[in-house]
Structures are given as structure tokens and as C-alpha cells.
C-alpha positions as CSV (number, residue, x, y, z in Angstrom):
1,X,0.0,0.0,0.0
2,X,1.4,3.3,-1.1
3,X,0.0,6.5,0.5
4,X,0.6,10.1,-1.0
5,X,0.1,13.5,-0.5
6,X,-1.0,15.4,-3.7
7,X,-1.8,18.3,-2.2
8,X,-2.8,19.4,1.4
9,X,-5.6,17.8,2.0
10,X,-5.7,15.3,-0.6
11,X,-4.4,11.7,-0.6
12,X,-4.1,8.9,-3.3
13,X,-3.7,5.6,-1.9
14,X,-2.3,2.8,-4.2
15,X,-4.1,-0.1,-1.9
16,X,-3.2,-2.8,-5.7
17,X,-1.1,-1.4,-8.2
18,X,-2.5,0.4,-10.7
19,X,-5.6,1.3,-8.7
20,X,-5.8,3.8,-7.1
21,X,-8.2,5.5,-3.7
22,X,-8.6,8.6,-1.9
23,X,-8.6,10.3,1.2
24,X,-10.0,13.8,1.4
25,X,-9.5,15.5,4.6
26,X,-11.8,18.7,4.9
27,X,-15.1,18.7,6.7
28,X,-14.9,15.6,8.3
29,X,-12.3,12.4,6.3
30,X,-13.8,11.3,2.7
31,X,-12.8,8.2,1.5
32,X,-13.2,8.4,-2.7
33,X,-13.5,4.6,-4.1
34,X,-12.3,1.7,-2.5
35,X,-10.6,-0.2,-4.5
36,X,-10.9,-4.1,-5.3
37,X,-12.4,-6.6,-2.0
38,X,-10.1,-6.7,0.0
39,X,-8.4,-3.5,0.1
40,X,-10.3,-1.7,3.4
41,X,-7.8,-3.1,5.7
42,X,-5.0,-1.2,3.6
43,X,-7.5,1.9,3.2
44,X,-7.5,2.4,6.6
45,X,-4.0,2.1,7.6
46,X,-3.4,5.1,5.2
47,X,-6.2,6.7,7.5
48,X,-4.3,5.7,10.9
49,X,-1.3,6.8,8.9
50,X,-2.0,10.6,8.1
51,X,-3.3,10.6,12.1
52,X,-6.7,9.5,12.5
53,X,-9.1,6.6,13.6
54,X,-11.8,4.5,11.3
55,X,-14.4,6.1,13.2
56,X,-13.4,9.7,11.7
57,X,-14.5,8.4,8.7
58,X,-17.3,10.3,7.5
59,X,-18.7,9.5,4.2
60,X,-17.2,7.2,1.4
61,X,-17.7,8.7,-2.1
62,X,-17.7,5.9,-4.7
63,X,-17.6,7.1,-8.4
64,X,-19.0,4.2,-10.1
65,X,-20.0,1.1,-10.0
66,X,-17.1,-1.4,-11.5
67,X,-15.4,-4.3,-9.5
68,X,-12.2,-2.1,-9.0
69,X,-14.1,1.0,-7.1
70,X,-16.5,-0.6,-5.5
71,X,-15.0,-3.9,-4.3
72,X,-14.6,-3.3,-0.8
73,X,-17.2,-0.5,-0.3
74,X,-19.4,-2.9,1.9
75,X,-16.5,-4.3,4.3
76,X,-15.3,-0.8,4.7
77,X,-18.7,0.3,5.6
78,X,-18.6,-2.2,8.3
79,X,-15.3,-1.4,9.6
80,X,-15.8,2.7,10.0
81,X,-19.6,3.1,10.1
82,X,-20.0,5.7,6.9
83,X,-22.6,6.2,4.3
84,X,-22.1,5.2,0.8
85,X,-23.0,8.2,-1.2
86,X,-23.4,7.5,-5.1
87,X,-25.3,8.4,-8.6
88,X,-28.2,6.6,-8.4
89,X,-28.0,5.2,-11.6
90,X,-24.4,3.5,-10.5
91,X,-26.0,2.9,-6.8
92,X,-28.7,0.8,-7.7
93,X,-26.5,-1.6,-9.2
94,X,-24.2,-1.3,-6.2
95,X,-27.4,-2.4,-4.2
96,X,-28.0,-5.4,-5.8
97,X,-24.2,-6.4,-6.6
98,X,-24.1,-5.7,-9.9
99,X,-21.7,-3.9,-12.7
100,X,-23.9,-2.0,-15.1
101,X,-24.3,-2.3,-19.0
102,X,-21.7,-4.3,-21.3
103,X,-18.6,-2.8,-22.0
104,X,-17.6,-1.2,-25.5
105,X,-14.0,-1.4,-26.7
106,X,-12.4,2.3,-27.3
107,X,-10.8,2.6,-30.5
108,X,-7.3,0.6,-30.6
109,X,-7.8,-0.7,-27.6
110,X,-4.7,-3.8,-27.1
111,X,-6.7,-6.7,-27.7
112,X,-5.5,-8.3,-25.0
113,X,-6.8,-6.2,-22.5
114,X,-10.3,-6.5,-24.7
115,X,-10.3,-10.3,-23.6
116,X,-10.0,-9.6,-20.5
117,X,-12.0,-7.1,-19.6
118,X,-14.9,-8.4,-21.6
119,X,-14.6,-11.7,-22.5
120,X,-14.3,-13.2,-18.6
121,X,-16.8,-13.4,-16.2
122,X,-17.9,-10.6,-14.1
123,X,-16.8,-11.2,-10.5
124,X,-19.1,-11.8,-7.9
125,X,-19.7,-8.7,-5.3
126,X,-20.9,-7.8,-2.2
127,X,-23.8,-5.6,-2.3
128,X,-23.8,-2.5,-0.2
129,X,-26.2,-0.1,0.9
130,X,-26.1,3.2,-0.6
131,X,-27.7,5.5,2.1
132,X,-27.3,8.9,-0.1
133,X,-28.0,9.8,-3.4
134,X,-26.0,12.2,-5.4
135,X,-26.7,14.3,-8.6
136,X,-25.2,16.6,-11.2
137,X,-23.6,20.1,-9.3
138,X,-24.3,19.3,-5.7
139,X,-21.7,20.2,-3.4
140,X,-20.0,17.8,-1.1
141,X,-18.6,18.4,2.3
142,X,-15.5,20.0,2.4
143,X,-16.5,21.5,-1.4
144,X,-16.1,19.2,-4.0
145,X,-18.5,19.4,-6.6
146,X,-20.2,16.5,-8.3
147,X,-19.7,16.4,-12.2
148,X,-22.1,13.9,-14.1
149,X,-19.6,11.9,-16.5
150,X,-21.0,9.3,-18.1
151,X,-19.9,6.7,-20.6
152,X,-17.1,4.3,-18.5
153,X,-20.3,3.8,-16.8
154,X,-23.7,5.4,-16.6
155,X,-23.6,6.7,-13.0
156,X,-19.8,7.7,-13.1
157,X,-19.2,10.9,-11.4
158,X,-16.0,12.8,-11.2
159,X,-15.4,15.4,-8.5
160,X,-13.9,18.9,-8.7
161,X,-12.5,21.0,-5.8
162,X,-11.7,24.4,-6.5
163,X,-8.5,24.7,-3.6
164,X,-5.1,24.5,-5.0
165,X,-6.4,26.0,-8.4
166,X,-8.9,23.3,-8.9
167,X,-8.5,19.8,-8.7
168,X,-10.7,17.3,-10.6
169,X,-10.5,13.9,-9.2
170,X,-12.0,12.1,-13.2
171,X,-12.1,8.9,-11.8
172,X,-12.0,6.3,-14.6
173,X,-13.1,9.1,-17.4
174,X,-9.9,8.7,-18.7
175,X,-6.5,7.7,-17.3
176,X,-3.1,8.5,-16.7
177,X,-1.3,5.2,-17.2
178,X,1.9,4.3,-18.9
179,X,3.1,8.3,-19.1
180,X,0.1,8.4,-21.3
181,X,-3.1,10.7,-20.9
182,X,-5.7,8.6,-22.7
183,X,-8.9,6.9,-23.2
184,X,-9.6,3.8,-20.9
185,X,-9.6,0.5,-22.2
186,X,-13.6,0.1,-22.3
187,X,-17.3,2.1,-21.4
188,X,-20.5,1.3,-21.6
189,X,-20.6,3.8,-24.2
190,X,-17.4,5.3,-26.0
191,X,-19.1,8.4,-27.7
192,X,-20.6,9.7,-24.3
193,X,-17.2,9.0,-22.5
194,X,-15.9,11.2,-25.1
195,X,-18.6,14.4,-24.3
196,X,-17.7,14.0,-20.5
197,X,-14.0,14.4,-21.5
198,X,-14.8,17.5,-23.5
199,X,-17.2,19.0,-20.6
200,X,-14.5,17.7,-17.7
201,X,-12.0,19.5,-20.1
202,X,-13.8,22.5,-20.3
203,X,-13.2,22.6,-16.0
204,X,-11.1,25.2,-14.4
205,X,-8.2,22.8,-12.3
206,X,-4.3,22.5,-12.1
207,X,-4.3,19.2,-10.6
208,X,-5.9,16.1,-12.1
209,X,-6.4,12.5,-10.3
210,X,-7.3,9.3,-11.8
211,X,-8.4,6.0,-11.0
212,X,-5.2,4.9,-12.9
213,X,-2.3,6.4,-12.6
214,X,-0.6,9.2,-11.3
215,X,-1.6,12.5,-11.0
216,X,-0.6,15.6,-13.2
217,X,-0.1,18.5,-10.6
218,X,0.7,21.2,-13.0
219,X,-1.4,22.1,-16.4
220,X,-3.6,19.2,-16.0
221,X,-6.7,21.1,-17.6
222,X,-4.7,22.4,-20.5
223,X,-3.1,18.7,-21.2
224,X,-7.1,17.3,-20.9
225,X,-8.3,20.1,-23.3
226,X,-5.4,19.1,-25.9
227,X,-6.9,15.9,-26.4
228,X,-10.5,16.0,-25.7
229,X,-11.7,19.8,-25.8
């Protein structure tokens, strides 16, 4: 488990490799995603380590609904006591256990990676209450914004905080893999991934975070508007 500071107040925690969680502290502690089953024990030794307890944990933001965000959403819930807050497109599949709509390949996608991620069998999950609902432009605790960006999913929200110059935390709307800004691998629906990149682009931030990959802490909006405005 890898835990680091992206900027005050902000942490990305590495709980697998390649996958990546958060910690927000402001307002209360905000866990964003929680990686594959498995992973809340590491999640909250990256809370004990920047100085707090489970029990400060106050809400755990999950961005959609895909084996690798959601994985140990229930187990953690157990472990700290918070509300689930979601879309409620991406929570009601959450509730029952389920992944949402078939994936789509993006273009040139390395077939190998195609096999596996839609060839194989979906992996069973633990459902998980979702106790709150969340929708287009509400604002969070500690003021991060919810951005609506479909197409990896249908309920797949990205968050933006305006401290620091802005920081969007775009989830799996792209990533940042392989010293490579670029599509992911698969959505539900390619063309609408691509209209959430353009409106995520059209943001005010210097700081992006993914769900893959590191983040870019300088020019982030200008590098996402390059390829997607």
C-alpha cells in the first residue's frame, strides 16, 4: 500500500497497483473509491497513517459502480460506520451487486486487454447499501463538486474542488497510465465518454487525479483540453 500527499488535503492511496483511492481530509475524512475486495484493511492504515481513527471516517464517495471502485465498499462500511453516497443510476447496481451495461472497446484498444475485460466473467460482489443519493452540481462536504460523467459507466461521477487552483479527481473518465493521458480501455458507451471528456475539459483545475495512474499536478486542464476539448 502506497500512500501520497497530492496536495494538502488530498491523498491517493495505491491499496493494488494500478488502482488507485482517496482520502480527502476537509469537513470531516472522505474516502473516494475503495478499490478491489479486499483492500479496506490497507485503506484504513493510510487513515491511521496521516493521524486519524476509522471512526473519523465520515462518508465514502464511490464514483462508479465497477469491480475495482466498489470492491470493498461494503467491508469498509462495516469497519468505520459511513454512508455510501453515489449516482443513483451506479447505486442501484451497487445495491444489488451488480456492474452496469456491457462494456464497448475504445478505439485501438490492445486486444488483449479487450479479452480480459470483456470476455471473462464478471466477479461476484458484495452488495452495499447506498444510504445517499448524489446528482449533477451538488456540493460535497469540504467543497467538492459533483460532475455527471457518463460513458465508462452510466452513473460515473468525477469530482472537482476548487482549492489548489482546482483539482478534478475524473475517476476512470480517462487515465493517466503508462506516461500516457488517454482513453480507458472500455465504457458502456465510448461516444458519451468522449462528451464527458470534452465538458470535464472545459473545467477550471491544475491538478488532475485518476483512477489509474498518477496525477498531473501542474497544467492538468490544458493537457485534458489538448486531447478532448
Amino acid at each position: 500500500m502506497a500512500l501520497q500527499e497530492v496536495v494538502k488535503g488530498l491523498y491517493r492511496i495505491t491499496p493494488v497497483p494500478g488502482v488507485n483511492a482517496y482520502l480527502f481530509d476537509s469537513d470531516g475524512l472522505t474516502v473516494i473509491d475503495t478499490a478491489i475486495a479486499g483492500s479496506a484493511p490497507k485503506i484504513l492504515r493510510a487513515v491511521a497513517e496521516i493521524g486519524r481513527q476509522p471512526s473519523d471516517v465520515a462518508r465514502i464517495v464511490v464514483t462508479h459502480c465497477h469491480p475495482d471502485h466498489y470492491g470493498s465498499l461494503a467491508e469498509l462500511k462495516r469497519l468505520t460506520g459511513a454512508p455510501a453516497l453515489m449516482h443513483p443510476v451506479d447505486a442501484a447496481e451497487v445495491r444489488q451487486g451488480t456492474t452496469g451495461r456491457r462494456f464497448q472497446p475504445s478505439p485501438g484498444v490492445i486486444p488483449f486487454l479487450l479479452v480480459t475485460a470483456m470476455g471473462g466473467r464478471q466477479p461476484k460482489m458484495e452488495r452495499a447499501e447506498v444510504e445517499q443519493e448524489i446528482h449533477d452540481g451538488e456540493q460535497l462536504p469540504g467543497g467538492l463538486g459533483v460532475v455527471h460523467a457518463p460513458g465508462h459507466s452510466d452513473g460515473h461521477i468525477a469530482l472537482l474542488w476548487s482549492q489548489h487552483g482546482g483539482v478534478l479527481l475524473a475517476a476512470d473518465s480517462c487515465w493517466n497510465l503508462f506516461a500516457r493521458l488517454s482513453l480507458m480501455p472500455f465504457y458502456v458507451d465510448v461516444d458519451e465518454g468522449r462528451r464527458s471528456l470534452a465538458r470535464l475539459s472545459a473545467l477550471d483545475f491544475e491538478v488532475a487525479c485518476f483512477g489509474h495512474g498518477p496525477p498531473i499536478r501542474r497544467g492538468a486542464a490544458a493537457r485534458l483540453r489538448a486531447k478532448w476539448a
